[in-house]
Every structure is written in structure tokens, then in C-alpha cells.
N, C-alpha and C positions, 0 to 999 in steps of 0.2 A: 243361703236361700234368697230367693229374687222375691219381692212384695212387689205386684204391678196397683195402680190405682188409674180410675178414667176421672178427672177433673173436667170437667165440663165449664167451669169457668174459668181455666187456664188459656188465656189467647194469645199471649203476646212475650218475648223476653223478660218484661219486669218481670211477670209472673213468673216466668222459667225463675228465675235469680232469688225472689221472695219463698218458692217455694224450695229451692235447692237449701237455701239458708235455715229455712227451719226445720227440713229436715237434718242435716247438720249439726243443729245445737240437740238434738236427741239422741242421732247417731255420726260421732265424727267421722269424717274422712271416708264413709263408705261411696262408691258410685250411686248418680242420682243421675238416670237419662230422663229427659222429659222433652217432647215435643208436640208442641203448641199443635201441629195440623190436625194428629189425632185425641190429642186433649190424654196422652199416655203419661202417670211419671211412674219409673220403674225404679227400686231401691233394692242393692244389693248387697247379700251380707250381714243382713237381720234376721232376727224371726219373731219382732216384738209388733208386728201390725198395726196393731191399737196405736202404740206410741207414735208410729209415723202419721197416721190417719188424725191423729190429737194435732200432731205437730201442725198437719197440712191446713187442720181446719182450723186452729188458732192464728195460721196467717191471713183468715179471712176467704178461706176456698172451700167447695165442698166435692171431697176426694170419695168415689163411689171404689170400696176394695173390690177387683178381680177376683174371681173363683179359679 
């Protein structure tokens, strides 16, 4: 299952990196695309949303879930 989120304050590589890592320590080793222009990160291979959405915003971002 793909989880998309729009991170509106995702602008730059650190963020890509801070945010790929914390999703990571929730779900290992699953794909995390994310790019800065459209403020998109997409997680593949879940189906626990909440957890990644927890994950995102305890790195200090605020991940709005996709419908």
C-alpha cells in the first residue's frame, strides 16, 4: 500500500534525509520518495498511516495525509 503525505514544510534535502530517517526507524527499509518541489513524501509497503504521520511530525514537520 503507497501512504502519500503533502509536507508543506519540507523544502530542502536536510528535510528529505530527516524525514526519510524517521520514517525508517517505524518502518525499516520500505521506499520513501519525497520531493522538496512538490512538498510530496510517498511511503511504500505500509498500511499503519498514523505511525508514519507520528513519525513525520515528531521530526518536527507537519505531514498533511493524502485521501
Amino acid at each position: 500500500m503507497k501512504i502519500e503525505f503533502v509536507v508543506p514544510d519540507m523544502t530542502c534535502g536536510h528535510c528529505v534525509k530527516t524525514i526519510t530517517t524517521a520514517v525508517h526507524e517505524v518502518a525499516p527499509g520500505v521506499p520513501v520518495s519525497a520531493v522538496t518541489e512538490t512538498h510530496r513524501v510517498i511511503v511504500d509497503g505500509v498500511n499503519d498511516a498514523a505511525a508514519i504521520e507520528a513519525a513525520i511530525v515528531a521530526a518536527g514537520y507537519t505531514p498533511q495525509l493524502m485521501a
